[in-house]
C-alpha positions as CSV (number, residue, x, y, z in Angstrom):
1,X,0.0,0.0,0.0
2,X,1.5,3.2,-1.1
3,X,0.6,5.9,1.4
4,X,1.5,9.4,1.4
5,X,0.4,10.4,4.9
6,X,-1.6,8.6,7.4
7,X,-3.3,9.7,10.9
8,X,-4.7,7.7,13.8
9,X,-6.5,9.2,16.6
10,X,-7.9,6.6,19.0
11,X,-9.1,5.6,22.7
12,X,-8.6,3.1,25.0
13,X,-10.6,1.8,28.2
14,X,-9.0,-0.6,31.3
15,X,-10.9,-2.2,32.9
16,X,-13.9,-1.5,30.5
17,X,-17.4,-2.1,31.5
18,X,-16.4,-2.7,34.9
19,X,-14.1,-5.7,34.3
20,X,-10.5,-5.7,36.2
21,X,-8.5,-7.6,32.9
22,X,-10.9,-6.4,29.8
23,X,-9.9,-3.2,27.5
24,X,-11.8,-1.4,24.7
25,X,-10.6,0.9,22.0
26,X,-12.3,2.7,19.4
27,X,-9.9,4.8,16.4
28,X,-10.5,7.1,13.8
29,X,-7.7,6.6,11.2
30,X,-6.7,8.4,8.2
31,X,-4.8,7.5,4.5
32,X,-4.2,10.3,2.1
33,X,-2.5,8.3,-1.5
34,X,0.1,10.3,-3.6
35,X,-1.4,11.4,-7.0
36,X,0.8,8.8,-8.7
37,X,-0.2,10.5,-12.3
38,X,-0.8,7.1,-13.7
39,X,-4.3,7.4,-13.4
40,X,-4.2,5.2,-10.4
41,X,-7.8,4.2,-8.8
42,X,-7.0,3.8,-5.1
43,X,-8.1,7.1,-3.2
44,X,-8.0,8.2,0.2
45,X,-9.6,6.6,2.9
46,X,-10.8,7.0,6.5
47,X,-12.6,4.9,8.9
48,X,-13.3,3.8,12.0
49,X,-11.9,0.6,14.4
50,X,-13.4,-0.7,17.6
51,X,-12.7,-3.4,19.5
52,X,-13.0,-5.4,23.0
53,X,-10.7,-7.2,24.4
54,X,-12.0,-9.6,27.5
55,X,-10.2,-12.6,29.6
56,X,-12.1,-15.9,29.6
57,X,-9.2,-17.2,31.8
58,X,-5.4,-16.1,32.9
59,X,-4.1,-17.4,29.7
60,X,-6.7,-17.0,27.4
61,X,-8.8,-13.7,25.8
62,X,-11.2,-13.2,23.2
63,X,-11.1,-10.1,20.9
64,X,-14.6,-9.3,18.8
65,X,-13.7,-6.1,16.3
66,X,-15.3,-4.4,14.0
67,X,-13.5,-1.7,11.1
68,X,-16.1,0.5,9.1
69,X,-14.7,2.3,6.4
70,X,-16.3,5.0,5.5
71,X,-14.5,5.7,2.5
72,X,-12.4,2.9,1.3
73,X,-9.4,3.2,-1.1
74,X,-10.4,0.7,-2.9
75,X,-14.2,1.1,-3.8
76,X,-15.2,3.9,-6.4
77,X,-18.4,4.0,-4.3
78,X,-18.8,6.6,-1.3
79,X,-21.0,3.4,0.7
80,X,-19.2,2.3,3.8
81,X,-17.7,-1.0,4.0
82,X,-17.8,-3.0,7.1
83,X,-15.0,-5.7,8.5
84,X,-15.4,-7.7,11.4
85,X,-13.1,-10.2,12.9
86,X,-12.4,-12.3,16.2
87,X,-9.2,-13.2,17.5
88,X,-8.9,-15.8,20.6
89,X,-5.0,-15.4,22.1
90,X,-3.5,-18.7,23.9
91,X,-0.5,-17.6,26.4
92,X,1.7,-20.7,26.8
């Protein structure tokens, strides 16, 4: 990804929701694309990221997240375009 200047402003809870080992972030982030004078069709983007972070046991957590772009780089269209994942982290 070819980026000319990127930006991310974000926050992050401990202990969210009132539990002692879970955290939850939210981010606004930022890509601006150099005119590359090709006629290239990626464009800036910006978005939003959120995420929660919460212990099921001293070794293990579970991380739901959601990204919403609300203008991709890659689409020609202005609708937003939503990502979700879920991560589950093992600590040996």
């Amino acid at each position: 990804m070819n980026v000319e200047q990127a930006a991310f402003v974000g926050i992050t809870a401990l202990s969210a929701f009132g539990w002692r080992d879970d955290n939850a972030s939210v981010a606004f982030f930022f890509y601006q694309r150099p005119a590359d004078g090709q006629g290239s069709t990626l464009r800036d983007e910006w978005g939003l990221e959120a995420f929660w972070c919460f212990q099921l046991t001293p070794q293990l957590d579970l991380t739901p997240s959601a990204v919403f772009y609300l203008r991709s780089g890659r689409v020609s269209q202005d609708d937003p375009v939503a990502i979700f994942g879920l991560r589950l982290r093992y600590i040996l």
